[in-house]
MDTraj code that builds the backbone (N, CA, C; nanometers):
import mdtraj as md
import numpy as np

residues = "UNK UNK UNK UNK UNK UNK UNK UNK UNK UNK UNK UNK UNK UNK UNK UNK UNK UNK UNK UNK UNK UNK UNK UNK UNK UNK UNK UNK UNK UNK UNK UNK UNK UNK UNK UNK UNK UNK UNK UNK UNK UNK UNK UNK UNK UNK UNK UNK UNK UNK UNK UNK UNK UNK UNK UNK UNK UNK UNK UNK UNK UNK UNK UNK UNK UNK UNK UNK UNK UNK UNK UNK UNK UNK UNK UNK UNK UNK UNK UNK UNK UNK UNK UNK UNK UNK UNK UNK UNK UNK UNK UNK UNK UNK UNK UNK UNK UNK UNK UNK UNK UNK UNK UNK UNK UNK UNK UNK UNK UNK UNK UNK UNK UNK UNK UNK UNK UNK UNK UNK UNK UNK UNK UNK UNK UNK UNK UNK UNK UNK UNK UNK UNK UNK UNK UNK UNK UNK UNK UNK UNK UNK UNK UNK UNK UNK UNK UNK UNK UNK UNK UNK UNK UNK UNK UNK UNK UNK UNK UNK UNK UNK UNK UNK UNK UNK UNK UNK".split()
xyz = np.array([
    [-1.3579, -3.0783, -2.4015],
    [-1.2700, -2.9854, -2.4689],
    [-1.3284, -2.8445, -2.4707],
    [-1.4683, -2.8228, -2.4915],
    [-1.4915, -2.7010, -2.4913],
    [-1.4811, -2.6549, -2.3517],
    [-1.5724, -2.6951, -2.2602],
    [-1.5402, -2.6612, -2.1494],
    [-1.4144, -2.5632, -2.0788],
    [-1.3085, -2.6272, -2.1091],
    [-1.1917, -2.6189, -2.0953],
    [-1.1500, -2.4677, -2.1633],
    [-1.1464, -2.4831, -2.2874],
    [-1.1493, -2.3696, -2.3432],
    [-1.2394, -2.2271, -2.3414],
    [-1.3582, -2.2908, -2.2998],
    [-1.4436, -2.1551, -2.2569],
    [-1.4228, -2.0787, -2.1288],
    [-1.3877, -2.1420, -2.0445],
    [-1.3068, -2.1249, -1.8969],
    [-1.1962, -2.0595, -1.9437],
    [-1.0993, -2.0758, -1.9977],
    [-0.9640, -2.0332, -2.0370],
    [-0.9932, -1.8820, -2.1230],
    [-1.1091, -1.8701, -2.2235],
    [-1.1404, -1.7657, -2.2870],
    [-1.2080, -1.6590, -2.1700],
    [-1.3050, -1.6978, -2.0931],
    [-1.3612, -1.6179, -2.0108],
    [-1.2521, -1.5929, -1.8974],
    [-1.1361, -1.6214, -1.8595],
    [-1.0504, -1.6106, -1.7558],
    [-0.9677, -1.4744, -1.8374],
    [-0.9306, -1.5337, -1.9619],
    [-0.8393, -1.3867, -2.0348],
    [-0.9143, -1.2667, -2.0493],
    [-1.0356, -1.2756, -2.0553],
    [-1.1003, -1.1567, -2.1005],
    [-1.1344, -1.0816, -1.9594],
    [-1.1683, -1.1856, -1.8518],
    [-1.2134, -1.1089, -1.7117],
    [-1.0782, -1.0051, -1.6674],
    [-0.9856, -1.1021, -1.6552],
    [-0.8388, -1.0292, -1.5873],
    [-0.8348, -0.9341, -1.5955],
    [-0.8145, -0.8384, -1.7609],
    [-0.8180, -0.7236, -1.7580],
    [-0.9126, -0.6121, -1.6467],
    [-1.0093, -0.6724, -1.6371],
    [-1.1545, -0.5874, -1.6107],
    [-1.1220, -0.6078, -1.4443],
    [-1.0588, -0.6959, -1.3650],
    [-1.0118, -0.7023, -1.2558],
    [-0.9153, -0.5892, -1.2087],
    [-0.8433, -0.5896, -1.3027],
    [-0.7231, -0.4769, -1.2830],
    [-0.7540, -0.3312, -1.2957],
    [-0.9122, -0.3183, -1.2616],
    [-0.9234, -0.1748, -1.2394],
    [-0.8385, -0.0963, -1.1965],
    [-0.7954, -0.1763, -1.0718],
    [-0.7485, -0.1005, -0.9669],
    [-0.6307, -0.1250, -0.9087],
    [-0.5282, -0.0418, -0.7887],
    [-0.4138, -0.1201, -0.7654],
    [-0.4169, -0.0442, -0.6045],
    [-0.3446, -0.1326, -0.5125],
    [-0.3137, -0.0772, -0.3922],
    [-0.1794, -0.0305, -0.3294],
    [-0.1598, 0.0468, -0.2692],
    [-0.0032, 0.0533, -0.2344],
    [0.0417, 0.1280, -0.0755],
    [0.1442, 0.0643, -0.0408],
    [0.1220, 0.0982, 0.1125],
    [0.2946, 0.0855, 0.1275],
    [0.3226, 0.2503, 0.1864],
    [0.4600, 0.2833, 0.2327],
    [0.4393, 0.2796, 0.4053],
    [0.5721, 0.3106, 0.4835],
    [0.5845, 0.3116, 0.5973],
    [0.4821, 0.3729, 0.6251],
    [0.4540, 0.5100, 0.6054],
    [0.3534, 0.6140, 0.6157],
    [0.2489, 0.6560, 0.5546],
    [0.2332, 0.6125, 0.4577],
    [0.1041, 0.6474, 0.3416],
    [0.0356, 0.4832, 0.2921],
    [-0.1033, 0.5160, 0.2411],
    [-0.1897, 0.4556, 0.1821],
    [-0.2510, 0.4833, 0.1196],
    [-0.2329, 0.4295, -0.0423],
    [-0.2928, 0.5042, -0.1301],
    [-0.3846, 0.3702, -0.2493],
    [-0.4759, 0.4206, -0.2869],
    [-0.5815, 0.3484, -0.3403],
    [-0.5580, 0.4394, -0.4945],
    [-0.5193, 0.3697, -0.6182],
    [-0.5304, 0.4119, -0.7394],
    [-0.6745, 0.3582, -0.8382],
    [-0.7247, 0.3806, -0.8763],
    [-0.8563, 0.3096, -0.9901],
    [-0.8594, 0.3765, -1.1075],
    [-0.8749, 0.3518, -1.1831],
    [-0.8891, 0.3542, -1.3678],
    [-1.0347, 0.3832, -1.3497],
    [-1.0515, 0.4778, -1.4533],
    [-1.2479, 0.5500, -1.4886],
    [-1.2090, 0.3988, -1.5415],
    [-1.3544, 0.4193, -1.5817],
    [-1.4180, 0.2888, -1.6322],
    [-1.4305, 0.2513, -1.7381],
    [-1.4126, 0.3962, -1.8180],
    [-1.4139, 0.3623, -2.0074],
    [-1.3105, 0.3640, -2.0206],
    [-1.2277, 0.4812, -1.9997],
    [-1.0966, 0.5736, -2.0165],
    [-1.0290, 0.4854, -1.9048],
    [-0.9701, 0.3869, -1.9287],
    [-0.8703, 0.3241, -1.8358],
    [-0.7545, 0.3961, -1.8497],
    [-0.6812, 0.4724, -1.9510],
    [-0.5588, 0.4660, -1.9728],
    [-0.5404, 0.6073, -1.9543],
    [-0.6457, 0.7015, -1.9386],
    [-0.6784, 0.8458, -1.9948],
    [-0.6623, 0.9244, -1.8409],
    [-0.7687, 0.8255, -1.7603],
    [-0.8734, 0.9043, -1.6137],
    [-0.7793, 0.8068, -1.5157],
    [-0.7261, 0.8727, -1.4158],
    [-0.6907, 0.8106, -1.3039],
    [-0.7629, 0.8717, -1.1822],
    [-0.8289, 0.8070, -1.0699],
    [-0.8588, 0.8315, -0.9003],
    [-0.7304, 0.7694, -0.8314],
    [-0.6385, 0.9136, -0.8049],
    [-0.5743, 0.8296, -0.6556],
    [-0.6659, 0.8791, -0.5006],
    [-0.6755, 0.8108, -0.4249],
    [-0.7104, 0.8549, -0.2917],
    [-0.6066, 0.7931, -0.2119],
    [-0.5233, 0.8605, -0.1094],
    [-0.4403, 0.8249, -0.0372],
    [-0.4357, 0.9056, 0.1368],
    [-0.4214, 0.8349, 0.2303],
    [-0.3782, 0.9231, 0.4008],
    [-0.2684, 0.8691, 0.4231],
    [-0.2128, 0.9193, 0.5068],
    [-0.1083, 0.8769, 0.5696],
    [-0.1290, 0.8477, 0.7557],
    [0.0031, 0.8555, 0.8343],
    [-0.0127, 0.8420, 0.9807],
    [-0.0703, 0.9734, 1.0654],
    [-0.1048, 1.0805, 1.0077],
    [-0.1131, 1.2219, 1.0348],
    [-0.2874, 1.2108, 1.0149],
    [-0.3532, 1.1484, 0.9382],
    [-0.4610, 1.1255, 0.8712],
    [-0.5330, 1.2198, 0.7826],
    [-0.3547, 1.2948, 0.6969],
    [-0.3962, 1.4266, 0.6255],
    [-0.4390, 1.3127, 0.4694],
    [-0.5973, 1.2971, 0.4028],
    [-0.6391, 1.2540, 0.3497],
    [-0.6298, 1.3132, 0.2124],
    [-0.6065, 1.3076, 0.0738],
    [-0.5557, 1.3175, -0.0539],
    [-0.6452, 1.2861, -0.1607],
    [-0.7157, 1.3219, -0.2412],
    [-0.8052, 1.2774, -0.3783],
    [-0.7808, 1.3740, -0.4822],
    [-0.7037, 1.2971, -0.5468],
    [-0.6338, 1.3733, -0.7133],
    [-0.7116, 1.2310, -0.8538],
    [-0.7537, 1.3784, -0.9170],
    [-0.8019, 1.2698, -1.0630],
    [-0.6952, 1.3304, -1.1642],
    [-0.6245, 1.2108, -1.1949],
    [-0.5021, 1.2550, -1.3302],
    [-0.6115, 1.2345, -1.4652],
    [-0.5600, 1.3332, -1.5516],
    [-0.6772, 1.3447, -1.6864],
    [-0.5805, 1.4184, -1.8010],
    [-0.6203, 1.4410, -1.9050],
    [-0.5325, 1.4671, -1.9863],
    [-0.6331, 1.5934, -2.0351],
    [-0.7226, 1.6826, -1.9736],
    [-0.7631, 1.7775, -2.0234],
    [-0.7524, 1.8985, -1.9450],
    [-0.7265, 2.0132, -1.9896],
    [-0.6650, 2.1032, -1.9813],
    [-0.8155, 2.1785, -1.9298],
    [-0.8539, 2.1812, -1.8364],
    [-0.9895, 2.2489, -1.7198],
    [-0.9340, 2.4028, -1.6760],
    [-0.8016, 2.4996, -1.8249],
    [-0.8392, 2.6446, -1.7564],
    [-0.7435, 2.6003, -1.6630],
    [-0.6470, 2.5291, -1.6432],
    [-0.5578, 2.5383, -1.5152],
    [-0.4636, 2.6231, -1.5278],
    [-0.4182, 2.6665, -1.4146],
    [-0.4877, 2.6636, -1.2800],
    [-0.5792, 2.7495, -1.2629],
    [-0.6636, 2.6765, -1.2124],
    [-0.8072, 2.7089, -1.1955],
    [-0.9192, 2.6322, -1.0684],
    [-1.0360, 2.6634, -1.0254],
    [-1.0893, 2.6550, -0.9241],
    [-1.2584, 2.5475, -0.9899],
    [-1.2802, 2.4493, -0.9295],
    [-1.3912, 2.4083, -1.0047],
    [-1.5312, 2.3398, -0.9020],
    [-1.6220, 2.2826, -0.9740],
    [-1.6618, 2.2155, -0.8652],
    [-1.6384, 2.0435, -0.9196],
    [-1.7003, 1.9332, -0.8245],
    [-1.6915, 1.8168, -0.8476],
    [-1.8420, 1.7718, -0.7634],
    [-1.9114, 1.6831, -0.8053],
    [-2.0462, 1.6208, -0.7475],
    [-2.0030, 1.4924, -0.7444],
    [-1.9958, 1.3723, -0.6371],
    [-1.9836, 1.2499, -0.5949],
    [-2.1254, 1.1686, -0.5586],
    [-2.1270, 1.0861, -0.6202],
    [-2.2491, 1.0176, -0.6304],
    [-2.2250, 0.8457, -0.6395],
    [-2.3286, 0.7396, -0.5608],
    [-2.3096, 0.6284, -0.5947],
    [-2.3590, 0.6100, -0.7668],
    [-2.3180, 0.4905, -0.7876],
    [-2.3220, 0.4475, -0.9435],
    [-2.4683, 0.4053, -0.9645],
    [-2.5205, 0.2858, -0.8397],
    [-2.6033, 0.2113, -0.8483],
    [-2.7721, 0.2965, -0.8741],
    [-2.7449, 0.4317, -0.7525],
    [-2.8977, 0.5117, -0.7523],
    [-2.8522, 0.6216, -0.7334],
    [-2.8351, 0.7053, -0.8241],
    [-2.8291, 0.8698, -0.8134],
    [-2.9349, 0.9399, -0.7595],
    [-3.0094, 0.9076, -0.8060],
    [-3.1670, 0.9916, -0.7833],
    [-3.2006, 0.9498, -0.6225],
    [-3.1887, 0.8530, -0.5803],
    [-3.1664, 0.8471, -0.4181],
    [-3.0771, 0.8727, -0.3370],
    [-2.9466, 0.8475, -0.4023],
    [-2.8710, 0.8391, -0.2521],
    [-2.7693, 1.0218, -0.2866],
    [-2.7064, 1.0200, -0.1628],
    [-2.6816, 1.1340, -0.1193],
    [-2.5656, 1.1829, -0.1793],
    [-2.5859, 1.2998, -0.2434],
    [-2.4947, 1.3413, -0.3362],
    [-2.4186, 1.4422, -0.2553],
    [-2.2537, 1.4574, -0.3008],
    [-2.1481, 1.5223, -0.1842],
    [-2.1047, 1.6276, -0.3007],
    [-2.0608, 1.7794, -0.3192],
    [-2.0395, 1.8286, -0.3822],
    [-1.8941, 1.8664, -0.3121],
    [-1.7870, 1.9342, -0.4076],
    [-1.6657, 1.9678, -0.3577],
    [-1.5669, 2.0391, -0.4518],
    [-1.5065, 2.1189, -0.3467],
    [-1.4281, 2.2313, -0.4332],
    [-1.3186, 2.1503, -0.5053],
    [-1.2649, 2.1707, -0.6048],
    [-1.1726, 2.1027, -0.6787],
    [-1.0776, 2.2113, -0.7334],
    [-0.9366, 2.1651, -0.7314],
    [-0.8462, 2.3077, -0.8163],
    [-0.7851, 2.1904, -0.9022],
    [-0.7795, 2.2594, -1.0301],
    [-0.7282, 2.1963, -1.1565],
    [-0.5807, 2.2402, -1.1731],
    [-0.5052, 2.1716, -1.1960],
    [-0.3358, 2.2078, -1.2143],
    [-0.3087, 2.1167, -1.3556],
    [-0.1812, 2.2333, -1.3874],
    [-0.0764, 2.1037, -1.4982],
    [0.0016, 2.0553, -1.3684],
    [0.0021, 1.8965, -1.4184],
    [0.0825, 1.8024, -1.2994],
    [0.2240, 1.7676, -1.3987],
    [0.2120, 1.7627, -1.5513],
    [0.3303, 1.7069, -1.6088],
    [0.3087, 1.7525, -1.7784],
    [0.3758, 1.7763, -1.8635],
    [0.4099, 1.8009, -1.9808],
    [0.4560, 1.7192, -2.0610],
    [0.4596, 1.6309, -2.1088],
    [0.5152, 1.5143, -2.1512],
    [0.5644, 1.5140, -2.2495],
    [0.4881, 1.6349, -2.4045],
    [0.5882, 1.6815, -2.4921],
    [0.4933, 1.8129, -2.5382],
    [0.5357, 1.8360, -2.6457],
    [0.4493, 1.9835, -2.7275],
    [0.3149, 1.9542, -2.6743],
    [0.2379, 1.7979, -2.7165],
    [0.1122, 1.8299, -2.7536],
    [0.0157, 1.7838, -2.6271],
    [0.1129, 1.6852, -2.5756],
    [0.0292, 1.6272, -2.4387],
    [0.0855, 1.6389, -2.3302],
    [0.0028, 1.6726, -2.2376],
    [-0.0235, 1.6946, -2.0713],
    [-0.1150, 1.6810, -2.0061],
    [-0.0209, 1.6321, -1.8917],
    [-0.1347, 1.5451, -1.7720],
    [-0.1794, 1.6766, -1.6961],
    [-0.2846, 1.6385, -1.6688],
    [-0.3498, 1.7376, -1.5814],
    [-0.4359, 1.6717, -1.4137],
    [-0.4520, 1.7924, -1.3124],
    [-0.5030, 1.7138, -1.1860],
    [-0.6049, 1.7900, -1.1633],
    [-0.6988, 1.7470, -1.1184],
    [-0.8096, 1.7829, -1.0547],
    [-0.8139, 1.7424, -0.8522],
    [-0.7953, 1.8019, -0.8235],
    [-0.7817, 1.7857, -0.6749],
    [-0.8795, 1.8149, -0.5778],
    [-0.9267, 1.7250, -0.4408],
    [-1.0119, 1.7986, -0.3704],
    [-0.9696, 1.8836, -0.3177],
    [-1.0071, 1.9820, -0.2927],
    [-0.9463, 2.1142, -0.1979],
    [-0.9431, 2.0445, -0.0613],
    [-0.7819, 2.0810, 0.0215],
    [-0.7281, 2.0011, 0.0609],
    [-0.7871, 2.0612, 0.1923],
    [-0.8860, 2.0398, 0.2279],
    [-0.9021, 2.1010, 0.4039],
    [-0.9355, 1.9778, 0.4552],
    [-0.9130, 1.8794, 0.4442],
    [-0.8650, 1.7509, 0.5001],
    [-1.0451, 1.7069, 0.5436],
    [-1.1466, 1.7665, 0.5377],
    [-1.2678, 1.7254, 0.5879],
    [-1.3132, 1.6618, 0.4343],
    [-1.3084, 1.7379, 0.3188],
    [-1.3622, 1.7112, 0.2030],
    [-1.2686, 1.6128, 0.1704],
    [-1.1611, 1.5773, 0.1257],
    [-1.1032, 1.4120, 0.1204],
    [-1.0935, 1.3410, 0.2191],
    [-1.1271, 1.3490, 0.3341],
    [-1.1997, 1.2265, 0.3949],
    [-1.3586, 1.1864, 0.3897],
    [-1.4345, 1.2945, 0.3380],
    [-1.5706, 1.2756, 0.3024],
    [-1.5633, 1.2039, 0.2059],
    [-1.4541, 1.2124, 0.1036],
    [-1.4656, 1.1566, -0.0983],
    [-1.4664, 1.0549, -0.0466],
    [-1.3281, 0.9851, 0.0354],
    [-1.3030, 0.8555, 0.0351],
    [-1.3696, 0.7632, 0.1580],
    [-1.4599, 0.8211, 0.2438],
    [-1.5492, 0.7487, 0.3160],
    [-1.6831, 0.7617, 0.2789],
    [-1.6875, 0.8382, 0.1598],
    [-1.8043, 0.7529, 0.0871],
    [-1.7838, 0.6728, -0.0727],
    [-1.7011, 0.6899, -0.0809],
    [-1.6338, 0.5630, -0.1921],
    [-1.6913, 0.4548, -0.1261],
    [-1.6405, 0.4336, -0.0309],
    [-1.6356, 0.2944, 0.0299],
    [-1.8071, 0.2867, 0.0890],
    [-1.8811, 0.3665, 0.1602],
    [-2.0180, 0.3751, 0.1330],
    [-2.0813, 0.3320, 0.0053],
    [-2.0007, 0.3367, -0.1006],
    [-2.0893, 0.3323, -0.2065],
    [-2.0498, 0.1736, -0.2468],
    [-1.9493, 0.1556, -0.1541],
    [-1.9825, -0.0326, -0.2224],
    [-1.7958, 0.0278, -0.3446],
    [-1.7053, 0.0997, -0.3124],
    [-1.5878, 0.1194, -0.3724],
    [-1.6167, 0.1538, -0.5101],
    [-1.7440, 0.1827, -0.5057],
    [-1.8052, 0.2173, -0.6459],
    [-1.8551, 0.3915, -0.6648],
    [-1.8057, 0.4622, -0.7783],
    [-1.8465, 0.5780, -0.7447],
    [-1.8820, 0.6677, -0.8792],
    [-1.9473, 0.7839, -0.9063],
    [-1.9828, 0.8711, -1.0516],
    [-1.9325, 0.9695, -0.9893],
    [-1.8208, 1.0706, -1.0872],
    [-1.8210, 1.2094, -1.0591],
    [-1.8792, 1.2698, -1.1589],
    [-1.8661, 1.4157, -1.1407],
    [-1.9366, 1.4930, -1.2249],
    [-1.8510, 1.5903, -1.2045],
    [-1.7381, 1.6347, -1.3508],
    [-1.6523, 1.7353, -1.2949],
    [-1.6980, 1.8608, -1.4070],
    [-1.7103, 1.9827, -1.3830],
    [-1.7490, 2.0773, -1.4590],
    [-1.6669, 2.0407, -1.5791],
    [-1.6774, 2.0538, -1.7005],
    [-1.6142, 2.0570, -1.8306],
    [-1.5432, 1.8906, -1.8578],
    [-1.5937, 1.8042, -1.7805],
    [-1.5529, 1.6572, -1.8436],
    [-1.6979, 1.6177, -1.8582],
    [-1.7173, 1.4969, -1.9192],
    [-1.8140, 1.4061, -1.9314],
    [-1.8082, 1.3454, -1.7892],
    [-1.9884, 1.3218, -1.7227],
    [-1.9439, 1.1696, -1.6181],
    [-1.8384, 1.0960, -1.6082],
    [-1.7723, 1.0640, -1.4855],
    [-1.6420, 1.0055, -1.5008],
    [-1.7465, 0.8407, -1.3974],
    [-1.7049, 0.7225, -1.4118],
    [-1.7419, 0.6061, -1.3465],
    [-1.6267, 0.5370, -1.2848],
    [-1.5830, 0.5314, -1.1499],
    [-1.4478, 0.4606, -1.0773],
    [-1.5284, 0.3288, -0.9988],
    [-1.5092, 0.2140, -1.0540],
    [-1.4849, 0.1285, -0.9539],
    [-1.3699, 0.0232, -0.9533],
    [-1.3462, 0.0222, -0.8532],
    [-1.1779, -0.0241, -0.7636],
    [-1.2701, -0.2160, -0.7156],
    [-1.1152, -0.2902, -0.7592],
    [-1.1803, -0.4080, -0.7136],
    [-1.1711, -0.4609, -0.5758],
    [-1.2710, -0.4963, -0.5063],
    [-1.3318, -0.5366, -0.3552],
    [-1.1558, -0.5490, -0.2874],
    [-1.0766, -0.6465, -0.3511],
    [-0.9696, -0.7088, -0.2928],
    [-0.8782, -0.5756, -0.2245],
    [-0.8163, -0.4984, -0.3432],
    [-0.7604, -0.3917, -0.3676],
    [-0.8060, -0.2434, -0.2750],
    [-0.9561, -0.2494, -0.2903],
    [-1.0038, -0.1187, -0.1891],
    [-0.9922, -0.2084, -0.0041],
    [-1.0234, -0.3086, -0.0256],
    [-1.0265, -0.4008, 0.0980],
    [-0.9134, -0.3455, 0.1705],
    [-0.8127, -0.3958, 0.1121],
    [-0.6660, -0.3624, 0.2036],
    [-0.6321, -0.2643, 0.1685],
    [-0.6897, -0.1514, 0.1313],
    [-0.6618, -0.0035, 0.1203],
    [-0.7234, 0.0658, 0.2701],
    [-0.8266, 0.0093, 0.2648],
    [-0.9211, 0.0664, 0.4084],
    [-0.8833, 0.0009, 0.4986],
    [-0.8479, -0.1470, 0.5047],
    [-0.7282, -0.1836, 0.6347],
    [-0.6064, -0.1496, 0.6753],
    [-0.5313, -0.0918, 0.5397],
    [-0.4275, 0.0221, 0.5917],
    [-0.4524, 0.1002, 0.6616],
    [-0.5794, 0.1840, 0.6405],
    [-0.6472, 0.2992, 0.6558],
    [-0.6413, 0.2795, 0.8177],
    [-0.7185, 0.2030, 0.8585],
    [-0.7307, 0.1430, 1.0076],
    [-0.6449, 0.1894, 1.0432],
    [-0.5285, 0.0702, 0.9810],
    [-0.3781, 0.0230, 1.0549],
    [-0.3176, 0.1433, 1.0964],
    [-0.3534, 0.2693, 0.9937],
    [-0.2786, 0.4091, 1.0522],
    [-0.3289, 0.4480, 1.2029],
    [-0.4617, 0.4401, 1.1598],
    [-0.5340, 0.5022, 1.2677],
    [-0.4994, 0.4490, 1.3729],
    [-0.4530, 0.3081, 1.4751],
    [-0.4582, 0.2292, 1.5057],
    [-0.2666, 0.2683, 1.5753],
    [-0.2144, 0.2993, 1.4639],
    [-0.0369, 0.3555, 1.5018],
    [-0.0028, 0.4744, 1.5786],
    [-0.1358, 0.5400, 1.5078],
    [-0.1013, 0.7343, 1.5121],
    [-0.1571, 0.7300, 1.6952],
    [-0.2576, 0.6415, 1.6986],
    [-0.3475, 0.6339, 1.8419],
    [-0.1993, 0.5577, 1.9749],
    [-0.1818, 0.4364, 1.9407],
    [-0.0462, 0.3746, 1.9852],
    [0.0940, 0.4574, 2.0389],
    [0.1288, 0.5703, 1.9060],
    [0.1809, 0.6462, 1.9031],
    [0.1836, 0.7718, 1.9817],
    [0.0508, 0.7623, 2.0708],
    [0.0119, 0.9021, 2.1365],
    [0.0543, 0.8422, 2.2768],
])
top = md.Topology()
chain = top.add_chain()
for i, resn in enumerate(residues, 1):
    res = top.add_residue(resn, chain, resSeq=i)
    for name in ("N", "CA", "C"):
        top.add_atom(name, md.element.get_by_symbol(name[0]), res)
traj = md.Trajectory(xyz[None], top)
């Protein structure tokens, strides 16, 4: 009997913690969403490309960074900062939505010259889909996306590459 029930308790409590992350894939785009790690409900990472392989990294946040405005961002694995190779990057802060008087979503974006969001998101996946930012005026932000979810995000990823090449 316990058995049973401790299995059943440890299954409800994991699920949540699974659902970091979510995947999603249109005719043309592929996009990888993940929840920060404290702030599930607060901090969003989308990274998304499409068939063009124009590459996308927006953090939705609910703090107001002076937008619009120009910032930096530091990308780092989770596991060893102090070793491994840290990527720095221009970021522009926008209001993305207003929702009423008191709250609004806000974006933090890589500056879109298509080299720096394909650097974010090919070293996400360097880092094991695990990643720390460091955005001027937030606290450490912590994203990790679950194996399954980044898995067939980066096999989309392929699959474009793989169409756009076909396509030529």
């Amino acid at each position: 009997m316990i058995t049973p029930l401790f299995v059943l308790t440890v299954s409800a409590f994991s699920i949540p913690l699974l659902e970091n992350s979510t995947y999603s894939q249109t005719e043309t785009n592929c996009t990888l969403t993940v929840k920060e790690e404290r702030l599930q409900d607060d901090i969003v990472l989308t990274m998304s490309t499409d068939r063009q392989h124009h590459y996308d990294v927006k953090i939705y946040h609910l703090n107001d960074l002076q937008a619009p405005s120009r910032g930096k961002l530091l990308q780092h694995s989770i596991d060893n900062a102090e070793q491994d190779q840290k990527f720095n990057y221009v970021v522009d802060h926008n209001l993305f939505k207003r929702l009423d008087n008191q709250t609004a979503i806000y974006t933090t974006t890589i500056a879109n010259d298509n080299i720096s969001p394909q650097q974010f998101t090919e070293a996400f996946k360097l880092h094991g889909y695990r990643t720390r930012l460091h955005i001027e005026g937030l606290n450490p932000l912590a994203f990790i996306a679950s194996q399954r979810q980044a898995d067939a995000f980066f096999r989309c990823v392929g699959q474009q590459s793989i169409t756009t090449i076909a396509n030529r």
